[in-house]
Biotite code that builds the C-alpha atoms (Angstrom):
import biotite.structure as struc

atoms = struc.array([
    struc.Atom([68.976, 50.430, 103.824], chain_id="A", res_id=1, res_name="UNK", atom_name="CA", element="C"),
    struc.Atom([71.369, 47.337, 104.263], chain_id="A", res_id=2, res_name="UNK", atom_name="CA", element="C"),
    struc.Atom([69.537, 45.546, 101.081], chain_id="A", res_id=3, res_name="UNK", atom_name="CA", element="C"),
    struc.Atom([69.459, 49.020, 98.720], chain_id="A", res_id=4, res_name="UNK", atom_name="CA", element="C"),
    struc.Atom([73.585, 49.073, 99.267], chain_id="A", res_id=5, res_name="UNK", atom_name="CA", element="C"),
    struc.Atom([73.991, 45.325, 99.301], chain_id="A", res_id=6, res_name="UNK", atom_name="CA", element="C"),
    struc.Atom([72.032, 45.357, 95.785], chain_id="A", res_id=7, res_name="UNK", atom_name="CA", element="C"),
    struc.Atom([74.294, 48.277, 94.441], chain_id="A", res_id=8, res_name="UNK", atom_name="CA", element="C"),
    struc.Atom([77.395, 46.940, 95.403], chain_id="A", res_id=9, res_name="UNK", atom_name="CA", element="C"),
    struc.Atom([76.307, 43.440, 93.970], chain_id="A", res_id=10, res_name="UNK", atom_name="CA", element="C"),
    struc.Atom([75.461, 45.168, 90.931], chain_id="A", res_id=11, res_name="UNK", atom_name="CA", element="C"),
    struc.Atom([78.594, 47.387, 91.118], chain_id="A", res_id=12, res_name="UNK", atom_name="CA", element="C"),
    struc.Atom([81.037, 43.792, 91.131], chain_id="A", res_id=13, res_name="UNK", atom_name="CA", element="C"),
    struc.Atom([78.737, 42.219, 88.430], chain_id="A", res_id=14, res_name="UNK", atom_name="CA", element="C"),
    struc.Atom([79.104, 44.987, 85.792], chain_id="A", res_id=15, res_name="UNK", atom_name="CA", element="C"),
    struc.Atom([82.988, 45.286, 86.693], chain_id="A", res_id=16, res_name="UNK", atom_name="CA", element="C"),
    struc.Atom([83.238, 41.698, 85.652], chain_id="A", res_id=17, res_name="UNK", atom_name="CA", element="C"),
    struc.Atom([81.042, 42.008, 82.234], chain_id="A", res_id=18, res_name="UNK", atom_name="CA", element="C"),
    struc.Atom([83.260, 44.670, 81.523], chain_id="A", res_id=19, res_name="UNK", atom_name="CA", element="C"),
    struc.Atom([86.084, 42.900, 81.941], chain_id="A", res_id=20, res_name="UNK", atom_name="CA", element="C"),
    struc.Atom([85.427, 39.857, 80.354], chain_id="A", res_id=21, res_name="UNK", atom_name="CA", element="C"),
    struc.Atom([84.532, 42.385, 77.108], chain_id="A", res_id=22, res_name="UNK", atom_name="CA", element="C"),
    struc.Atom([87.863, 44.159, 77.188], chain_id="A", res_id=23, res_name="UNK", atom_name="CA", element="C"),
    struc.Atom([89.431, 40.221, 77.236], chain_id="A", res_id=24, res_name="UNK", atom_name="CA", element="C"),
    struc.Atom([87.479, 39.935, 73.983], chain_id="A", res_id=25, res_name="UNK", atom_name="CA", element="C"),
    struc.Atom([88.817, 42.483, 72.207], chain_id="A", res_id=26, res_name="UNK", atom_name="CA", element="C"),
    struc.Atom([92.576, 42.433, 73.097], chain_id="A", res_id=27, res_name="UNK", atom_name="CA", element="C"),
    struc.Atom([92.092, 38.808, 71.444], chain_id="A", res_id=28, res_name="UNK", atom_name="CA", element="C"),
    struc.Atom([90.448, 40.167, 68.548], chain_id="A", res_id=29, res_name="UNK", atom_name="CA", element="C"),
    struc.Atom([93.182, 42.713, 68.446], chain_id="A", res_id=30, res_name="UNK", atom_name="CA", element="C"),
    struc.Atom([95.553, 39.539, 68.855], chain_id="A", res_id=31, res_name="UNK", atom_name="CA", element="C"),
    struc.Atom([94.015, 37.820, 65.817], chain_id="A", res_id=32, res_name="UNK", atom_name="CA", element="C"),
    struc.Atom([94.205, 40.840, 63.609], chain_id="A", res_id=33, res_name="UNK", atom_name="CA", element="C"),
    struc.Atom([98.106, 41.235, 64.371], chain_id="A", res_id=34, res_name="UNK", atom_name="CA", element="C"),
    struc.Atom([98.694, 37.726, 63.409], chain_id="A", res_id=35, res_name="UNK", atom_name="CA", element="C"),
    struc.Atom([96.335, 38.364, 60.124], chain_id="A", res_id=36, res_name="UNK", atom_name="CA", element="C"),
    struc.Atom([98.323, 41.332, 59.183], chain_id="A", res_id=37, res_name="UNK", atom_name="CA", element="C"),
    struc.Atom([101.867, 39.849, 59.579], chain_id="A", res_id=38, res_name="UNK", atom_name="CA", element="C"),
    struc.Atom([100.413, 36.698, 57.278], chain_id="A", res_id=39, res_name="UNK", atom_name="CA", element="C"),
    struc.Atom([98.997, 39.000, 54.512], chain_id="A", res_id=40, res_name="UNK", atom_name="CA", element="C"),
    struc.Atom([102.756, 41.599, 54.590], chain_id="A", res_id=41, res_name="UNK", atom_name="CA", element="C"),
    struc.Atom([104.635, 38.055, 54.109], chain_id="A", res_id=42, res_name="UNK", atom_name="CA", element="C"),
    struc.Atom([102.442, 37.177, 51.103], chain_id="A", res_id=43, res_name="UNK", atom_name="CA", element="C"),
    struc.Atom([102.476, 40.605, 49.536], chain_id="A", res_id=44, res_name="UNK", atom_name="CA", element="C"),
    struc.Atom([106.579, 40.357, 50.192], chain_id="A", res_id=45, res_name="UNK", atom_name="CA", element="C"),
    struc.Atom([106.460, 36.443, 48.570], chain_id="A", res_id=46, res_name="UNK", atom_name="CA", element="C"),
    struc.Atom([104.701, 38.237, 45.366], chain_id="A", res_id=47, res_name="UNK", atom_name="CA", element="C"),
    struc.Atom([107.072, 41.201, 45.123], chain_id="A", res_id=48, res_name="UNK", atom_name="CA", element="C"),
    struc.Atom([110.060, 39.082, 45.041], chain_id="A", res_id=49, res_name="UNK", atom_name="CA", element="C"),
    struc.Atom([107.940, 37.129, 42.324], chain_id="A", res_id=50, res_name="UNK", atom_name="CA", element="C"),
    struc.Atom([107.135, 39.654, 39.797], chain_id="A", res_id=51, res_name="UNK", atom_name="CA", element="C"),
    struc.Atom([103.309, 39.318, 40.924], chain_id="A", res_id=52, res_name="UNK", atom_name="CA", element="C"),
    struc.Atom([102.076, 42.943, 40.962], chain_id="A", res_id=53, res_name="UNK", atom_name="CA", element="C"),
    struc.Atom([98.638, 42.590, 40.251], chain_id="A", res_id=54, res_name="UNK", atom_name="CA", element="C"),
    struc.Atom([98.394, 40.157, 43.580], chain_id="A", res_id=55, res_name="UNK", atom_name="CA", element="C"),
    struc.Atom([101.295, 42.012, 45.843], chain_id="A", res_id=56, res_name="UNK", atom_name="CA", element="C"),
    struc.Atom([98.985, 45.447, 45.051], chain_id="A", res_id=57, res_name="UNK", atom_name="CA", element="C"),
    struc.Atom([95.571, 43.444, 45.950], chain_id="A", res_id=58, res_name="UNK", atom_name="CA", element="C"),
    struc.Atom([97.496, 41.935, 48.738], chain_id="A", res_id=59, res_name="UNK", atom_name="CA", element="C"),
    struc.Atom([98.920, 45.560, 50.306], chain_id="A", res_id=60, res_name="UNK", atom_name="CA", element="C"),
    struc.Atom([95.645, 46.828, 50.170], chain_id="A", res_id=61, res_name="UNK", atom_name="CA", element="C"),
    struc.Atom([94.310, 43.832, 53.298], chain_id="A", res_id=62, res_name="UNK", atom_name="CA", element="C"),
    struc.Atom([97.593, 44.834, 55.070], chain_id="A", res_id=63, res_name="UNK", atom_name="CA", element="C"),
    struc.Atom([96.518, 48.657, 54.722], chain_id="A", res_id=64, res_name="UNK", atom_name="CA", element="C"),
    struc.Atom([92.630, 47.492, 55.754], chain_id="A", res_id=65, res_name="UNK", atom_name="CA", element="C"),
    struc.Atom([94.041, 45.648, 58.955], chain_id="A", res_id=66, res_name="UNK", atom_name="CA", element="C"),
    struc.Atom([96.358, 48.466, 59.845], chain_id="A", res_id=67, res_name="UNK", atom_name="CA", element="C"),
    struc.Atom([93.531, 50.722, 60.132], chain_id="A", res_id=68, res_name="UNK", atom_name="CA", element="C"),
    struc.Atom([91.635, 48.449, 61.872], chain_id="A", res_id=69, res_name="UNK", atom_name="CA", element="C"),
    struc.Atom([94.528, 47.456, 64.422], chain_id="A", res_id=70, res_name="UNK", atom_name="CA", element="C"),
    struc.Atom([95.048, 51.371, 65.262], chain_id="A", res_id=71, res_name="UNK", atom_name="CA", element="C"),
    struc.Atom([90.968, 51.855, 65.520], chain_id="A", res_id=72, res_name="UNK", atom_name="CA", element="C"),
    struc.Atom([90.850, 48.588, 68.198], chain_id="A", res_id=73, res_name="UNK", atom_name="CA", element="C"),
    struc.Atom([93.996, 50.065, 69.940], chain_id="A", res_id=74, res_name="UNK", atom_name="CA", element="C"),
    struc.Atom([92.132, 53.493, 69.994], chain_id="A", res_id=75, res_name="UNK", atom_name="CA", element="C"),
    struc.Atom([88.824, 52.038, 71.702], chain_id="A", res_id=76, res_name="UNK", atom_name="CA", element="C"),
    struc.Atom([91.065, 49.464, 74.128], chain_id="A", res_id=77, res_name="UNK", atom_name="CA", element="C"),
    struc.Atom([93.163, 52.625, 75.275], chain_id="A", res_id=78, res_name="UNK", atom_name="CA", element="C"),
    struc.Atom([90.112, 54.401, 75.847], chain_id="A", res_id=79, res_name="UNK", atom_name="CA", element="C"),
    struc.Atom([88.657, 51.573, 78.370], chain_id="A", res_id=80, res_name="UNK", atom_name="CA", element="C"),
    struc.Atom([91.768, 51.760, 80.236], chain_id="A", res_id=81, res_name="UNK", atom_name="CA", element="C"),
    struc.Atom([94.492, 49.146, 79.024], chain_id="A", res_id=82, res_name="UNK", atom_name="CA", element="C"),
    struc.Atom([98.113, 50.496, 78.283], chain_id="A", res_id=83, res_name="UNK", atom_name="CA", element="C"),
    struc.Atom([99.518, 49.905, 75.409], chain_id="A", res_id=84, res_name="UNK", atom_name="CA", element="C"),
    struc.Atom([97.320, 47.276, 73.217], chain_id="A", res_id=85, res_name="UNK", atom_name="CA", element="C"),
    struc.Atom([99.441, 46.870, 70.523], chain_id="A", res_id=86, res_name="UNK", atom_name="CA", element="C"),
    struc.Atom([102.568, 46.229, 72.135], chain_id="A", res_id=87, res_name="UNK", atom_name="CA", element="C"),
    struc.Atom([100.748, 43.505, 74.578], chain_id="A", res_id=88, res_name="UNK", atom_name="CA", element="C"),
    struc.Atom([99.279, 42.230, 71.715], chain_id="A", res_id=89, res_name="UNK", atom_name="CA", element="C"),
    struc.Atom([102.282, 41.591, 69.234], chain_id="A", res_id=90, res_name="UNK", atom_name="CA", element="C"),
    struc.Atom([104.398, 40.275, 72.237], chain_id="A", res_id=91, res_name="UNK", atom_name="CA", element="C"),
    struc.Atom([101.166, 38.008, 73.226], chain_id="A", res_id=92, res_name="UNK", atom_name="CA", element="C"),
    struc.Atom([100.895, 36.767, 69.428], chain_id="A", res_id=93, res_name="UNK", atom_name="CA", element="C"),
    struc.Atom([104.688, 36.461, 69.329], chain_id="A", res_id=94, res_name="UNK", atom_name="CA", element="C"),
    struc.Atom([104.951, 34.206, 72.614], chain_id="A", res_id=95, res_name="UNK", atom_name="CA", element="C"),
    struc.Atom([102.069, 32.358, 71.326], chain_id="A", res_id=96, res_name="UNK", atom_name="CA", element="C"),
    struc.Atom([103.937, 31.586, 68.043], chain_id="A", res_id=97, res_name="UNK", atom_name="CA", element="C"),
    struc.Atom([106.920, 30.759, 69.514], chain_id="A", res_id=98, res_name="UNK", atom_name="CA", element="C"),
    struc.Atom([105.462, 28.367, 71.788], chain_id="A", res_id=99, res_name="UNK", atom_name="CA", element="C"),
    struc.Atom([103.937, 26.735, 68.310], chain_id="A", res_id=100, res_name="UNK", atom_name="CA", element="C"),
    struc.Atom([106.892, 26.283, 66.900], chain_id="A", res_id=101, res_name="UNK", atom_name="CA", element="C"),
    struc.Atom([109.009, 25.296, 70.043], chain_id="A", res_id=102, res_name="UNK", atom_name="CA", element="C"),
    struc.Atom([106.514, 21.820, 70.571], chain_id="A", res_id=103, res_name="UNK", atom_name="CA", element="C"),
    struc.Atom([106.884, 20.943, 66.731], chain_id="A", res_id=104, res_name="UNK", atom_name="CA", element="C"),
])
């Protein structure tokens, strides 16, 4: 009896900690796209103010594609339990950007 609940609560902490380690993943991923997306909306702002339709229009459509995508992570991270992904992960890519610039 003392093995059976030893093995399920070894089994228990083990897939706690895979899970965890997943959910890590994704708020980078979520991170990454955040950063992507606020590149891409300064480029398709850079074209506007130079007359470059054809590439601003190309342009909006990636910033559309990685809004979609931002609220779709942010759906499936809210649904594994963490609060507010987006707003951790702008103020994460923010502080990470800031540190950047603050050591050149």
């Amino acid at each position: 009896m003392k093995k059976i609940i030893f093995l399920l609560l070894t089994g228990i902490v083990m897939s706690a900690g895979a899970m965890a380690q997943s959910v890590q993943k994704e708020e980078n991923k979520l991170k990454n796209t955040i950063k992507n997306k606020k590149e891409d909306k300064h480029e398709v702002g850079n074209h506007l103010a130079h007359f470059r339709m054809k590439a601003a229009l190309h342009k909006r459509k990636e910033v559309r594609h990685h809004r979609r995508s931002i609220n779709r992570q942010a759906e499936h991270l809210e649904a594994r339990g963490v609060k507010h992904p987006v707003y951790k992960a702008k103020a994460q890519a923010k502080k990470e950007k800031d540190a950047k610039n603050n050591n050149n």
